[in-house]
Residue frames as qw, qx, qy, qz and C-alpha x, y, z in Angstrom:
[[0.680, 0.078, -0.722, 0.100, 36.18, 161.97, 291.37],
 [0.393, -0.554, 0.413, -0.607, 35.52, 161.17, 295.11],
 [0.033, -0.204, 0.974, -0.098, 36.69, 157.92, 297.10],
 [0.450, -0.160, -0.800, -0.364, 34.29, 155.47, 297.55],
 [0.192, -0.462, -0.699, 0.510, 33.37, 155.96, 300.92],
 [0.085, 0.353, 0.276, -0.890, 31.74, 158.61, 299.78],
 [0.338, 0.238, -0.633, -0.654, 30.24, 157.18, 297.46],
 [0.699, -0.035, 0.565, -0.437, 26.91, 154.37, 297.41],
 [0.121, 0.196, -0.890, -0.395, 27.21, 151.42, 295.45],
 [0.833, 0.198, 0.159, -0.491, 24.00, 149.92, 293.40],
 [0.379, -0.280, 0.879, 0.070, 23.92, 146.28, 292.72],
 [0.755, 0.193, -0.234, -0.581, 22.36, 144.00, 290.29],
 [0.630, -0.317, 0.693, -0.149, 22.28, 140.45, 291.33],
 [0.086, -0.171, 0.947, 0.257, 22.65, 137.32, 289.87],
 [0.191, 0.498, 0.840, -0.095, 19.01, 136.76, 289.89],
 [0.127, 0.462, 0.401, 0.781, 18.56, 140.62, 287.97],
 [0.337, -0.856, -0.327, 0.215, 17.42, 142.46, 291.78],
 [0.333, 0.609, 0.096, 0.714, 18.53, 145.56, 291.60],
 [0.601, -0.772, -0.159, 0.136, 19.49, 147.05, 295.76],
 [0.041, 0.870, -0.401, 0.285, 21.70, 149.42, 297.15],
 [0.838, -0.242, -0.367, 0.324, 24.72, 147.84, 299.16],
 [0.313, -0.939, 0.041, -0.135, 25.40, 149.22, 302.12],
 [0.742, -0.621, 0.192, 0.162, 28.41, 147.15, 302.76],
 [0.170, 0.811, -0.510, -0.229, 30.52, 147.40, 299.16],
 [0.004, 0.341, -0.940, -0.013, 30.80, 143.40, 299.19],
 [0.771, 0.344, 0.374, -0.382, 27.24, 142.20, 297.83],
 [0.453, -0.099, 0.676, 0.573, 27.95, 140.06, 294.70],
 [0.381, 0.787, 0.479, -0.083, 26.81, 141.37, 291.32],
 [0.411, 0.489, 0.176, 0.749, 27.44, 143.96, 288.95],
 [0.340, -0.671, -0.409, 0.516, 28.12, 147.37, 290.57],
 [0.118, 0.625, 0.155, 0.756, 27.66, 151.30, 289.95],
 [0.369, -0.385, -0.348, 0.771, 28.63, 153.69, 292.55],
 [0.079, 0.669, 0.268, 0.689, 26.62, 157.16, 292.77],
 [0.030, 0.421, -0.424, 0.801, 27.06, 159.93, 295.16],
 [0.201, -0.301, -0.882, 0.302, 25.06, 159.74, 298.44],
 [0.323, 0.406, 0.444, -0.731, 22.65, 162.47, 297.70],
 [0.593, 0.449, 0.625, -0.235, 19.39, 162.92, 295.88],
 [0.130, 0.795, -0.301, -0.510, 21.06, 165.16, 292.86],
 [0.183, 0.278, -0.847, -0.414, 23.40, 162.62, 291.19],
 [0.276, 0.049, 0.943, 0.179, 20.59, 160.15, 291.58],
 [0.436, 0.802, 0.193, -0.360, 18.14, 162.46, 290.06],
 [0.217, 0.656, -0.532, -0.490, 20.89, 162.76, 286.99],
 [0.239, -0.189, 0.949, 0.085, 21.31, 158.95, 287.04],
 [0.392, 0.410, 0.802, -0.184, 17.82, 158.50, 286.55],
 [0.214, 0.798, -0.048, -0.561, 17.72, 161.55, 283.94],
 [0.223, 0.683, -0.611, -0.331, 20.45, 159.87, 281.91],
 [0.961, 0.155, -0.192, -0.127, 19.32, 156.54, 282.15],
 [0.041, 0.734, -0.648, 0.198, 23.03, 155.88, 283.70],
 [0.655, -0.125, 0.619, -0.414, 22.05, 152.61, 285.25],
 [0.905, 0.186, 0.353, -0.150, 20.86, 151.02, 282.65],
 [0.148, 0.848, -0.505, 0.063, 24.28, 152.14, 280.87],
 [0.201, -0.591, 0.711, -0.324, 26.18, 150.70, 283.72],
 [0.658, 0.010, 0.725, -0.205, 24.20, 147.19, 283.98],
 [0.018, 0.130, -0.864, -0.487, 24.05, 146.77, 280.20],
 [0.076, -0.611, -0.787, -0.037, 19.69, 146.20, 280.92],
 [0.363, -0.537, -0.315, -0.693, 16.70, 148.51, 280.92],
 [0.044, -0.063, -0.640, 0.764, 16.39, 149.56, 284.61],
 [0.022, -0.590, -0.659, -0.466, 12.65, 150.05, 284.99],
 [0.009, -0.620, 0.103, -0.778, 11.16, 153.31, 286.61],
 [0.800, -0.501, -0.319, -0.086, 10.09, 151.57, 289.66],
 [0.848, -0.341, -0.040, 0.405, 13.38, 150.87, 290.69],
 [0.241, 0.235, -0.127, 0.933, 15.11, 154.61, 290.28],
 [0.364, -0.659, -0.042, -0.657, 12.03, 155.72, 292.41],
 [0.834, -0.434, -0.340, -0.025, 13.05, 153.12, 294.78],
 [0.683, 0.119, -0.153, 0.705, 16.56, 154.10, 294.91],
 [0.021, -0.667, -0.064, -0.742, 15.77, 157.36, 295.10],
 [0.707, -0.598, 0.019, -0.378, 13.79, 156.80, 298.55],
 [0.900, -0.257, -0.162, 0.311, 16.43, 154.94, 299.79],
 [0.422, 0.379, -0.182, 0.803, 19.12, 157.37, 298.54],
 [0.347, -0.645, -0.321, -0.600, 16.97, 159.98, 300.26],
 [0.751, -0.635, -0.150, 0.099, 17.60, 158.44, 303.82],
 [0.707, -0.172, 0.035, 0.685, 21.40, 158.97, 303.20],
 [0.110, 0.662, 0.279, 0.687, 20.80, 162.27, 301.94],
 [0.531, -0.731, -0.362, -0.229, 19.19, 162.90, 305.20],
 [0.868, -0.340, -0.143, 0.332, 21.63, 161.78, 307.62]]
């Protein structure tokens, strides 16, 4: 378990986009995964997403995440 600041929250809007929030206060359904490239390699492994949103995530959009995740990873 690890607070939430340490933690990145994916969103799924209202319109069914599907974006990281940087600020924790986008509306939408949320899932929180670590800030490196590991848990979101597992996420995408386990299909965890589409779990969590209750929809078929397509692969596009865990390779996007990824690259995004990837900057915070960096940092």
């Amino acid at each position: 378990m690890k607070s939430k600041k340490e933690l990145i929250r994916i969103v799924r809007t209202s319109e069914g986009d599907i974006c990281l929030d940087d600020t924790g206060r986008k509306n939408g359904r949320g899932a929180y995964v670590c800030k490196n490239i590991v848990c979101m390699e597992k996420v995408k492994k386990t299909r965890g997403l589409d779990r969590s949103f209750k929809f078929s995530v397509p692969a596009d959009v865990y390779e996007r995440l990824s690259e995004e995740i990837k900057k915070y990873d960096e940092q």
